[in-house]
C-alpha positions as CSV (number, residue, x, y, z in Angstrom):
1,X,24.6,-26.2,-3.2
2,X,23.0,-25.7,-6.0
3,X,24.1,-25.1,-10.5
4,X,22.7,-21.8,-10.2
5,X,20.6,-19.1,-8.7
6,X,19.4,-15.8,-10.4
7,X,20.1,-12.5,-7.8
8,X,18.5,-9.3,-8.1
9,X,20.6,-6.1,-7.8
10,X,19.8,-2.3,-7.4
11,X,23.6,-1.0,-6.6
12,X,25.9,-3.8,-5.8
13,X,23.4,-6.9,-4.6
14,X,25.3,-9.2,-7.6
15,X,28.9,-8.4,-8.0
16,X,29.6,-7.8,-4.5
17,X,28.7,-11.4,-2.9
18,X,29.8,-13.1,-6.1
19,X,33.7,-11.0,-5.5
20,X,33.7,-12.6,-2.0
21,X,31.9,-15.8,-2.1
22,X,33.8,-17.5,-4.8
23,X,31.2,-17.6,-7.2
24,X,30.9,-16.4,-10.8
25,X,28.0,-14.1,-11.7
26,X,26.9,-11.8,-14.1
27,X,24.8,-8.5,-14.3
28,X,22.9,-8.1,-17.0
29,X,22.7,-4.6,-19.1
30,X,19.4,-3.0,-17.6
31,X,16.4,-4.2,-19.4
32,X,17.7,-7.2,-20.9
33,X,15.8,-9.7,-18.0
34,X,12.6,-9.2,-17.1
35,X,11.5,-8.3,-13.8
36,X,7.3,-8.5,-13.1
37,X,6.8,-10.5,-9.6
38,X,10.6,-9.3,-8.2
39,X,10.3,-6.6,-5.2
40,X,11.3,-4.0,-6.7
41,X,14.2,-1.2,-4.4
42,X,14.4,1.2,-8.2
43,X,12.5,0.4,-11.0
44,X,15.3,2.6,-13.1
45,X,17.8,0.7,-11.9
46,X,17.2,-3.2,-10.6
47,X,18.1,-5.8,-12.9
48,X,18.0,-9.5,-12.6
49,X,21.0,-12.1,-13.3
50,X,22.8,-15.4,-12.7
51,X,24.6,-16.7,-9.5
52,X,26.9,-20.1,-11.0
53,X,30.0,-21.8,-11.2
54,X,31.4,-20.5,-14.2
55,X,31.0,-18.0,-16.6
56,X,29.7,-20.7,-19.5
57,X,27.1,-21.9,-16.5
58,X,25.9,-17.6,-16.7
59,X,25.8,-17.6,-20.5
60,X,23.7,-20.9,-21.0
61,X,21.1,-19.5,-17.8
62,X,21.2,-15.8,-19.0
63,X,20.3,-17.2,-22.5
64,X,17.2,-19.1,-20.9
65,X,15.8,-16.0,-18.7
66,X,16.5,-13.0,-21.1
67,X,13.4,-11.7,-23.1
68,X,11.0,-13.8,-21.8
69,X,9.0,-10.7,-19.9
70,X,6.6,-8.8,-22.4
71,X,6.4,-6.1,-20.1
72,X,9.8,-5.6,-20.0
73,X,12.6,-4.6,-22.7
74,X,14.7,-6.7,-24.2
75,X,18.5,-6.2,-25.7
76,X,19.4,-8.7,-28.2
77,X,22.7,-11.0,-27.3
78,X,25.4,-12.4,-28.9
79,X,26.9,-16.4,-28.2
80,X,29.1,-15.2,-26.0
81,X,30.5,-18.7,-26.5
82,X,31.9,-18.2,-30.1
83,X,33.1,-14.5,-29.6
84,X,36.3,-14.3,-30.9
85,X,38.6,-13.3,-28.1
86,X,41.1,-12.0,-30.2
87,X,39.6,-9.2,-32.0
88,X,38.3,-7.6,-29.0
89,X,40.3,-4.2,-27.5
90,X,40.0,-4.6,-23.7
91,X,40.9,-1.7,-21.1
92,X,42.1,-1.9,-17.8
93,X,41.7,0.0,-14.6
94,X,44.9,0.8,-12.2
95,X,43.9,-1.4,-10.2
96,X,42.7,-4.2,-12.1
97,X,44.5,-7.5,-11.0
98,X,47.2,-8.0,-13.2
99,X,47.2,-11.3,-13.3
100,X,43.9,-11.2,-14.8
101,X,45.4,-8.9,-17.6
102,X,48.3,-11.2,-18.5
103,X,46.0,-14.1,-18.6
104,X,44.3,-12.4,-21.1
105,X,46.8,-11.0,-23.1
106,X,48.2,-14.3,-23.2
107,X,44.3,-15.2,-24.8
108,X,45.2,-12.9,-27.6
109,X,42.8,-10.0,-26.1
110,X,44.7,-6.5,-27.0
111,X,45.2,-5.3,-23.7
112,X,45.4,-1.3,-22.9
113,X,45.3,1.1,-19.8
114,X,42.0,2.8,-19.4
115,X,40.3,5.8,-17.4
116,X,37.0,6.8,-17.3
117,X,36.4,10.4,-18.1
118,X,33.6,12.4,-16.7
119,X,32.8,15.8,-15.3
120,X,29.8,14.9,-13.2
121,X,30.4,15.7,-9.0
122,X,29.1,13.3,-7.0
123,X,28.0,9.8,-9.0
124,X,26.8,8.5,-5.4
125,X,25.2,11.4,-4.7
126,X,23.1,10.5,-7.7
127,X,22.8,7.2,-7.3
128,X,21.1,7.1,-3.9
129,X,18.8,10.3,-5.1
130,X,17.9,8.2,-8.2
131,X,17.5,5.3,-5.2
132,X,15.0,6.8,-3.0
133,X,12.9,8.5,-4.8
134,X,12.2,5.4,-6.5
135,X,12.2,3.6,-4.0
136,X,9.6,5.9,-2.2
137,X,7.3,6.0,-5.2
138,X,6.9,1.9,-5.5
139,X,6.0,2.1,-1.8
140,X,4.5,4.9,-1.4
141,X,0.8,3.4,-1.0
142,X,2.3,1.1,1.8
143,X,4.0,3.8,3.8
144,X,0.8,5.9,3.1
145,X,-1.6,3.0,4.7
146,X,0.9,3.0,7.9
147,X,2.3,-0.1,7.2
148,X,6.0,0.7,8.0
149,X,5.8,-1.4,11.2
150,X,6.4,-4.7,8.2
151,X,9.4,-3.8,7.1
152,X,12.1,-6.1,9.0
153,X,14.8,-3.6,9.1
154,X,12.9,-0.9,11.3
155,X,15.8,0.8,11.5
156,X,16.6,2.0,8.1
157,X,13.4,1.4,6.0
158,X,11.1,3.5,7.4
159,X,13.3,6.6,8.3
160,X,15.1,6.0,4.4
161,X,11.6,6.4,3.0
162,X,10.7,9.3,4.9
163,X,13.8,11.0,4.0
164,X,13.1,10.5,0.9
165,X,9.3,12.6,1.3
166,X,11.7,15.5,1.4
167,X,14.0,15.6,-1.7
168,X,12.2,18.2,-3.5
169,X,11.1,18.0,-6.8
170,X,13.7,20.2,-8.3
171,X,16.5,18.6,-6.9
172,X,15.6,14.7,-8.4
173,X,15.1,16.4,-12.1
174,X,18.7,18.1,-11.6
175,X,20.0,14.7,-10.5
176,X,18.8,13.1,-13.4
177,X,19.9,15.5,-15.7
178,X,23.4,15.1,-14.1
179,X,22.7,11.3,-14.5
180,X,21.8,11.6,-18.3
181,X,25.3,13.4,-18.5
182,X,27.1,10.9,-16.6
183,X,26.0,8.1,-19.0
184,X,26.6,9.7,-22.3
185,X,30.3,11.0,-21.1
186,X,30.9,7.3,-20.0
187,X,29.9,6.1,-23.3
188,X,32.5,8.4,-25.1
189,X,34.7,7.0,-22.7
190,X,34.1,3.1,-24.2
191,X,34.6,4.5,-27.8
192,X,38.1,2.7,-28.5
193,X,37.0,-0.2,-25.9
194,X,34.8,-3.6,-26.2
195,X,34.9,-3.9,-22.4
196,X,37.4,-2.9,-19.5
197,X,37.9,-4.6,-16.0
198,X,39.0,-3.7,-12.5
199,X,38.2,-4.2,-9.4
200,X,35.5,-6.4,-8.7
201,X,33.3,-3.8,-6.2
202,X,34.1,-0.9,-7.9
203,X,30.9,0.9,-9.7
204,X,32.6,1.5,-12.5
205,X,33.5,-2.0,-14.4
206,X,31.7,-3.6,-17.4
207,X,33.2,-7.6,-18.0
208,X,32.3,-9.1,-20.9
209,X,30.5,-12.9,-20.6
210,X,33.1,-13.6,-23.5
211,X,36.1,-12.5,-21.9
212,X,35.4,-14.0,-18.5
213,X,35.1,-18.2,-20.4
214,X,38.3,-16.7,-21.7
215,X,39.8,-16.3,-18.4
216,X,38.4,-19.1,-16.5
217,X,38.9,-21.6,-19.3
218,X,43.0,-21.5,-18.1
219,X,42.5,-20.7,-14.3
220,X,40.9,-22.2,-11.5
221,X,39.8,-19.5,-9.2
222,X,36.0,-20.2,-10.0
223,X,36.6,-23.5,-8.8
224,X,38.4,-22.8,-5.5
225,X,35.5,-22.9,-2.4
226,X,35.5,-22.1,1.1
227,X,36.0,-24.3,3.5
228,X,32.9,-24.8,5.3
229,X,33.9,-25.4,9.7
């Protein structure tokens, strides 16, 4: 209905309507748009990108709302429009759809198989203690003034904040200690990679803007819609 919309995501919010709703979007690295006057769920983890039809459409809108917040950081980006395709090293999850990988190695991208190595236990564990907490300090002055009874969803707001009262103090350092860990052993783990791809509601995927023009410029799944009854 409309060229484009821009989504806001904590854990999921961008990439998983996009994968079923026939849509191409992008989420941003953290930091690079601004996000002063968007509800924030976890101020170390929201970020703010493009809903469009193509992945040119989310490199021309990203290129618009990137930077522009002085309260925010910023992270510099390349034209993804003239990256060249074909010196880029691209790795591929098990369950990446192969077709995708073809298409690309037919682009010139050098394809290659690709794990992610870690030793950190429980990456959801972190993520929803990294969540609430946050969460629970942005709201904390409404829950405090007894204004729970505003949230719509009555049955998981309120009761997800007041779980969140209770994760001691110890126990959110530890998880972000863990999380610091996670992220510099996923980093080694991109050492000998530009970008990888997989599944499109997995956690653990990074596309590159450059590499998705690549793919849509000789397919037409972007442009396929639902039929609306």
């Amino acid at each position: 209905m409309v060229p484009f919309a821009i989504g806001s995501e904590t854990a999921g919010s961008i990439t998983y309507p996009a994968a079923r709703c026939r849509v191409t979007a992008l989420r941003p690295t953290f930091g690079m748009v601004g996000r002063s006057g968007v509800m924030s769920i976890s101020e170390s983890l929201d970020k703010l990108g493009p809903f469009c039809r193509s992945a040119v459409d989310c490199a021309i809108i990203l290129d618009v709302i990137r930077g522009k917040d002085p309260d925010d950081a910023v992270i510099p980006l390349d034209d993804q429009l003239s990256v060249d395709v074909t010196k880029l090293t691209v790795g591929f999850f098990d369950d990446a759809d192969k077709e995708v990988v073809h298409v690309l190695a037919s682009k010139g991208v050098n394809m290659v198989p690709f794990k992610l190595n870690y030793g950190v236990d429980s990456v959801q564990g972190i993520l929803n203690f990294t969540m609430d907490v946050d969460m629970l300090a942005h709201f904390d002055n409404w829950r405090r003034s007894g204004e729970d009874a505003q949230y719509e969803a009555q049955e998981q707001w309120p009761t997800e904040l007041g779980g969140a009262c209770l994760i001691p103090a110890v126990g959110h350092v530890q998880a972000q200690r863990a999380r610091g860990k996670l992220i510099r052993e996923v980093k080694e783990s991109f050492n000998n990679v530009d970008a990888v791809i997989g599944n499109a509601t997995d956690w653990e995927i990074l596309w590159a803007l450059a590499l998705a023009i690549a793919y849509q410029s000789v397919t037409d799944h972007h442009k396929q819609r639902q039929p609306i009854n």
